[in-house]
N, C-alpha and C positions, 0 to 999 in steps of 0.2 A: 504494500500500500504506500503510495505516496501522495506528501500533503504537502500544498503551496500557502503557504499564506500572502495574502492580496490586500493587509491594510496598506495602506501608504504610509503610514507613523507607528514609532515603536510605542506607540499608547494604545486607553480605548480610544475608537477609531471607526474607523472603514468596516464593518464586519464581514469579510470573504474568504471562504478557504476554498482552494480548488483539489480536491481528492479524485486520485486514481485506484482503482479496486478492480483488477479481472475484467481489462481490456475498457471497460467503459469509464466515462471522467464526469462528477458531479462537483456542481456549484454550490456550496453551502449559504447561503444568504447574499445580497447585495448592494450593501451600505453606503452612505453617503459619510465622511467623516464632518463630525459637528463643528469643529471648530475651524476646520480650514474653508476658502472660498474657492467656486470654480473647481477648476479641469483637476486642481492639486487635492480636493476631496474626493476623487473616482480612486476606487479599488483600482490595483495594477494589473487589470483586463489585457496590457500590450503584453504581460510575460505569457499567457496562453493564446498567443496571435497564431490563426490555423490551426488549431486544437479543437474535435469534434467534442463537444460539451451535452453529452447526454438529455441532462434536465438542472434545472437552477431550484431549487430548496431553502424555502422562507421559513424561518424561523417564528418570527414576531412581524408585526408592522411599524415600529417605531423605527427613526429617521436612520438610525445608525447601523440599520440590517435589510432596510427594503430601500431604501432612495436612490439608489442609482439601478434599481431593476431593467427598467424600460436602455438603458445603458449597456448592461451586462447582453441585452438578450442583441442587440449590436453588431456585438464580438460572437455569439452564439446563438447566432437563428438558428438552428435548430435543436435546439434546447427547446422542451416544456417546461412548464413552472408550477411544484407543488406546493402545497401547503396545506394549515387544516383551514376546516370549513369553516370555524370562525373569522382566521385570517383572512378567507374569501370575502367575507360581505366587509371587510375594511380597507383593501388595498386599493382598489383604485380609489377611493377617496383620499386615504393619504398620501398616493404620486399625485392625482389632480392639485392638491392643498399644495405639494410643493412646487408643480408650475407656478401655478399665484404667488407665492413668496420667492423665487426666481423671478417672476417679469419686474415684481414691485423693487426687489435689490437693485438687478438691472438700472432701475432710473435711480433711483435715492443712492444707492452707492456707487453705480458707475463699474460693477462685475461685467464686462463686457463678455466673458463665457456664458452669463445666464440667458435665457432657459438654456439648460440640460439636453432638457426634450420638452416637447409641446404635450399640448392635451389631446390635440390627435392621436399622438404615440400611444400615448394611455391605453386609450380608446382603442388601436388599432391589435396592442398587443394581450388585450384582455381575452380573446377569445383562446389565448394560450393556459392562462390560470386554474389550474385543477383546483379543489375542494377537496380532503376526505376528514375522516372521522377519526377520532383518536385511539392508538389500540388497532389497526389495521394493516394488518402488510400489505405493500401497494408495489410492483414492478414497476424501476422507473427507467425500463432501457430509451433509448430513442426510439422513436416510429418505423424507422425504417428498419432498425434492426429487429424488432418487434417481430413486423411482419415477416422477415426474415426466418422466424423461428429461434433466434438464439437466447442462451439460456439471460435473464437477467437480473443482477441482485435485486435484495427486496429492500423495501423503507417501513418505518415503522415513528407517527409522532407518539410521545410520547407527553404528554401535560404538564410543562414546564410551573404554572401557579405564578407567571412571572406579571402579564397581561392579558387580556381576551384575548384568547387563540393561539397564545405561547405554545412553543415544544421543543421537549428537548427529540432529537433525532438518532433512531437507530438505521444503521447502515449492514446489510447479512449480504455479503459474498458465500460461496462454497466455501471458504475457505478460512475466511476472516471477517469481523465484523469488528464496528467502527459504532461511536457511540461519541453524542457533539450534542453537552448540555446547551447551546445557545444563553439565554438570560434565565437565569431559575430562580425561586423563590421556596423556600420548602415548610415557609411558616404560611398557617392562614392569615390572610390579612379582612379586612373588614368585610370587603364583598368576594374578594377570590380565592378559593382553598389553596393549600402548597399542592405541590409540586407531587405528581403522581412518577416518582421511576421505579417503581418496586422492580417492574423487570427489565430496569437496564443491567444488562452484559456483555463486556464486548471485552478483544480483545485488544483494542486504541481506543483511549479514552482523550475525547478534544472538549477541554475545559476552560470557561469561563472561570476568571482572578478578581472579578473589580475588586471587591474589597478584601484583599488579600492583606494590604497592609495594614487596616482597620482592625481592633485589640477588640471585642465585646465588652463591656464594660462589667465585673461583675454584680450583678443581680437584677440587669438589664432584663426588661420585657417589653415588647410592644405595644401591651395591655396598658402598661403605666405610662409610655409614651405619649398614648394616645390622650389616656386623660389629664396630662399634663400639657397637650395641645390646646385641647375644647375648655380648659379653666381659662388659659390664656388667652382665648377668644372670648369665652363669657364676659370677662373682667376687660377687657378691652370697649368689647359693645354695650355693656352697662354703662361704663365712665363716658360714655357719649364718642368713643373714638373709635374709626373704623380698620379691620384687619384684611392683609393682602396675602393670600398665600398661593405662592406663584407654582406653576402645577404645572407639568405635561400634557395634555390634551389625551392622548390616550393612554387611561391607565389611574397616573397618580389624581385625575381631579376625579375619576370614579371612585375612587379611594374614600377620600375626600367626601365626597356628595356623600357619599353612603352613611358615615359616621355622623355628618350633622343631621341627616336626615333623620336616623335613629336617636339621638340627642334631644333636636326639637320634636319627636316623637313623645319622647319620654319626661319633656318639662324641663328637663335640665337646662334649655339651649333655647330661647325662645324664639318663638316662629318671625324672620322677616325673610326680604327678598336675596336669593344668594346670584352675584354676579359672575358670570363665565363667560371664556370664549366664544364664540362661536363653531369652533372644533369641537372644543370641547363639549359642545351641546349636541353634534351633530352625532359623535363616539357616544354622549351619555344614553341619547337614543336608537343606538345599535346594541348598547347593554341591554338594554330596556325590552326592544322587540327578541333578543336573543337569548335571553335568560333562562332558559328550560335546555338549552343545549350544552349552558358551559357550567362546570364543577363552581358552582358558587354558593357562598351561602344570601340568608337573605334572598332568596330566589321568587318570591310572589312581590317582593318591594319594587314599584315601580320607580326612580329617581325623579323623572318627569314630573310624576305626578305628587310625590310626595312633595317635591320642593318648589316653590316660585323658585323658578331659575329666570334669570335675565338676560339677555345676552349684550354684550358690552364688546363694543368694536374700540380703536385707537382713538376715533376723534372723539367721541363720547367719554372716553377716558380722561379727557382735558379738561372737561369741562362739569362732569359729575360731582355733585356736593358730596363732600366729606365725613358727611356727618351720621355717623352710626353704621356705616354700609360693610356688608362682607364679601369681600370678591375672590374668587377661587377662580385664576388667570392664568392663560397662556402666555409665555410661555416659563416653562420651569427654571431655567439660567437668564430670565431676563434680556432678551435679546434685546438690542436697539429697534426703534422703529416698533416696538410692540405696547398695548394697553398696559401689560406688566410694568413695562420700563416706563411708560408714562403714570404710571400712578404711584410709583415706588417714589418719582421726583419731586410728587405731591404731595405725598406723604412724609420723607423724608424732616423737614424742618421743626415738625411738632410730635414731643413725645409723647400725645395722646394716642398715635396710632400705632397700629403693630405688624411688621412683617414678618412673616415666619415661613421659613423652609421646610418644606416636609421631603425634600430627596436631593441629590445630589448638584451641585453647582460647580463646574472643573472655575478652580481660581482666576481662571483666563478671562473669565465674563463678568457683566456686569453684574450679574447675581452673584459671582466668587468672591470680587472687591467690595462686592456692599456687605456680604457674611464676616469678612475682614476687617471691615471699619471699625474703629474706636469711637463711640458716640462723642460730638463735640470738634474731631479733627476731621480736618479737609481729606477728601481723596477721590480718585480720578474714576467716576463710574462707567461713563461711557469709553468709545475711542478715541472719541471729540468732545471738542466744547470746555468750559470749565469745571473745577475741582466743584465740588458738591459738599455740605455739611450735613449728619444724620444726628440727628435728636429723636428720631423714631425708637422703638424699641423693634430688635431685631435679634430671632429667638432660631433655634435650631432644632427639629424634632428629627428623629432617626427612624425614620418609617420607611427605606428602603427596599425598595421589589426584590434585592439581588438577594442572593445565598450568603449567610456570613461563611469565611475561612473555615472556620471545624465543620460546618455543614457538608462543605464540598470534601473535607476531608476523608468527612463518613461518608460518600458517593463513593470515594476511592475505593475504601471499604470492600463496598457492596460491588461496584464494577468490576472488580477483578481483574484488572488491565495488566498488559506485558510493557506495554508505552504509554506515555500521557504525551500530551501536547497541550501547553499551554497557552490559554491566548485572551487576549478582549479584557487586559488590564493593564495598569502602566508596571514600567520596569521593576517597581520598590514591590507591586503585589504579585508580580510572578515570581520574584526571587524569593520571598518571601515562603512560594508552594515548593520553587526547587530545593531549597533548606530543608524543611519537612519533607517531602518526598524523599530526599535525598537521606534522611535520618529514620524517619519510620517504615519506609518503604524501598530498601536500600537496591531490591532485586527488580524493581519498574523502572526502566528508561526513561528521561524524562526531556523531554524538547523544548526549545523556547525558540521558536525560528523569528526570526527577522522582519524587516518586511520586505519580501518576492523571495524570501528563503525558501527549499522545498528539504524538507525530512523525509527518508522512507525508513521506516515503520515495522 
C-alpha cells in the first residue's frame, strides 16, 4: 500500500491523501486549506498528474476536506465520488457557499485566483456524488473496470460523531486493509452521539492528531463545560449585555442551538431571539428535516422550531442594537468581511458584552488574536486597519468535535495496526503521537510524511 499525502502545509491543512491498494488508487477527501488564499490552498493534485484515480472519498463536509472537490475531480475525471448519505444532502451547498465567498474575496481583497470553480461546476459535477448508509461495504473500482469484471476492494463508513455525516473510513483489499479516522469525536456531545468504530481493523491505521499536543485537564468534563458556558450567557443577558459566540456553520452552531434550546426549555435560559448565519440556518434545517437518519440524541427536537432563530447577514450586523441580543455566528475564526468580525468590533469597547469561543481559532486569525488579547491593550485584529482595544469579556469553553490524544490512543488499541500514519495536525501534535507510539507501541511503524511525501506501508 502506498500513501501520498497532498496537504500543501506541514499543519492542519488541505485534507488529501492519495492511497494505492491492488492496482486501483483512491482519493481520500479534498480540502481547501483554511488559512492560505488561492491556487496555494489546493491539495498537491500536480504530484498525481496522469494517474487513473479510481473514486475521491469525502469524509465530512467542512471546508478543510471537501473545498476543493469540484478541483480534484479536474485532475481525475474519472473518478466517482463517495460519501455517506448524510454528506449527500450537504455538499453541494457547501461548494455553492464557497463560490459566493470566492467571487465576494475576489472584489474586496483582490485574490485574482478566485472562483476556484463556478457554480456551474457544482452543478455539473453532482451527478457524480454517491450516497450510502453507514455500516455498508460498497465497491469503489472505477466504471470501467467494473464492467470489466475485475475484482475490487470494498469501502466501509464508519460514524465518525465528528459532524452530520462524518466517517471514519475503512478501506478491504484481499490482502490489506486501511483504516482513515478523518475528524472523530468519540464523546456524545449535545445533539450528536460519538463516534461508532467498534469494528474498525485494519492493518494501516491513517490518523487524525489535532489535538495531540493538548494535556486534558484533570477532572475535565464536557458536562461542566457546558454549564459553565450557559451561566456565562445567562449573567451576560440578565446584566442587559449581549453574547457573541462565533460558531462554524456546520456543526458547532448545531451544537450550540441545541443546548440553548434545551436550557430555554427548561427555565434556566430565558426565551429570546437567537441570531445566526444564514449557513448556518440553512445546515440547522438539514439537521432538522434529517434527524431520524443520523445517530443523534434529542432526535424529535426540532431546532427551527424550538428556537426564534434570526438570520443576521454582515450589513445588518453594523447596524443591530446591542442591547441584550444573543448571536451564534458564522464564522468560527472570525474571518474578515464577516457578521462575526463585525460584531466582535462592536462589541469589543464595553465590558458588558461577552464573547466566547466554543472550538478552535488557529492564532493566525482574527478570532486567535482576539483569544490572545489582554483586556485594556491595543492589538492588531484584523490584517488591516488599526490596533483595536477589548474591554469585552472574552471567555474560552473547550467543547471540541475532535478526539482528545488518549482517545485516539485507545483507537490504537483496538485497530490493531502494523503502521500508523499520521496526519491532519500541526508538527508539536504529531510528534507528540510519534513519542507515545514510539514508547507504548514500540513494534507499529509509525509515518509522519511530509507534504507530496509518499510512504509504503
Amino acid at each position: 500500500m502506498r500513501i501520498t499525502n497532498l496537504n500543501p502545509a506541514d499543519e492542519i491543512g488541505a485534507s488529501s491523501w492519495l492511497v494505492d491498494i491492488e492496482d486501483h488508487s483512491l482519493l481520500l477527501d479534498a480540502g481547501l486549506h483554511p488559512k492560505l488564499e488561492g491556487r496555494h490552498a489546493v491539495p498537491l493534485y500536480d504530484l498525481a498528474a496522469g494517474r487513473e484515480v479510481d473514486a475521491v472519498v469525502i469524509t465530512h463536509c467542512h471546508h478543510d476536506h471537501v473545498g476543493s472537490l469540484p478541483l480534484a475531480l479536474r485532475h481525475f475525471p474519472g473518478a466517482h465520488v463517495l460519501m455517506t448519505e448524510l454528506s449527500y444532502f450537504l455538499v453541494e451547498r457547501v461548494l455553492h457557499n464557497s463560490v459566493n465567498v470566492m467571487q465576494r474575496q475576489r472584489v474586496e481583497a483582490g485574490i485574482r485566483d478566485y472562483p476556484l470553480f463556478t457554480h456551474d461546476e457544482v452543478d455539473e459535477i453532482s451527478s457524480l456524488f454517491q450516497g450510502f448508509r453507514y455500516n455498508r461495504e460498497v465497491e469503489w473500482a472505477a466504471f470501467h473496470k467494473a464492467r470489466a469484471g475485475a475484482s475490487s476492494p470494498m469501502l466501509e463508513f464508519l460514524d465518525a460523531g465528528h459532524v452530520l455525516g462524518s466517517a471514519g473510513v475503512r478501506v478491504a483489499g484481499k490482502r490489506e486493509t486501511l483504516f482513515f479516522t478523518g475528524d472523530v469525536c468519540f464523546q456524545d456531545q449535545t445533539l450528536l452521539k460519538g463516534a461508532r468504530f467498534e469494528e474498525a481493523r485494519a492493518d494501516v491505521l491513517l490518523m487524525e492528531t489535532t489535538r495531540g499536543a493538548r494535556e486534558i485537564p484533570e477532572g475535565f468534563t464536557r458536562a461542566a463545560e457546558l454549564s459553565r458556558l450557559m451561566a456565562a450567557v445567562s449573567a451576560k443577558l440578565e446584566g442587559g449585555g449581549s453574547v457573541l459566540i462565533p460558531a462554524f456553520a456546520l456543526g458547532r452552531t448545531q451544537e450550540i442551538l441545541c443546548e440553548l434550546a434545551l436550557q430555554m426549555r427548561a427555565g434556566t435560559l430565558r426565551r429570546q431571539p437567537v441570531y445566526i448565519g444564514g449557513l448556518g440556518r440553512v445546515f440547522t434545517e438539514i439537521h432538522d428535516l434529517e434527524s431520524r437518519r443520523a445517530n443523534r440524541q434529542h432526535s424529535a427536537l426540532r431546532l427551527t422550531e424550538a428556537l426564534d432563530l434570526q438570520v443576521l447577514d454582515q450589513a445588518k450586523s453594523a447596524s443591530i442594537k446591542l442591547n441584550g441580543k444573543l448571536f451564534v455566528i458564522t464564522a468560527g475564526m472570525m474571518t474578515e468581511q464577516t457578521a462575526a468580525y463585525s460584531l466582535a468590533l462592536r462589541m469589543m469597547p464595553s465590558e458588558q458584552h461577552g464573547i466566547y469561543f466554543v472550538g478552535y481559532a488557529d492564532p493566525g486569525t482574527p478570532g486567535g488574536r482576539l483569544k490572545q488579547a489582554r483586556r485594556g491593550e491595543p492589538f492588531q485584529f484584523g490584517e488591516t486597519g488599526a490596533k483595536v482595544t477589548r474591554q469585552c469579556e472574552v471567555r474560552d469553553f473547550d467543547l471540541s468535535a475532535h478526539a482528545n490524544r488518549e482517545e485516539l490512543m485507545a483507537l490504537v488499541e483496538q485497530v490493531g495496526p502494523r503502521a500508523i500514519v499520521l496526519g491532519h495536525g500541526d508538527p508539536t501534535a504529531r510528534a507528540w503521537f510519534a513519542e507515545q507510539l514510539a514508547i507504548r507501541h514500540p513494534k507499529i511503524r509509525v509515518h509522519d510524511p511530509k507534504p507530496g511525501e509518499t510512504v509504503e506501508t
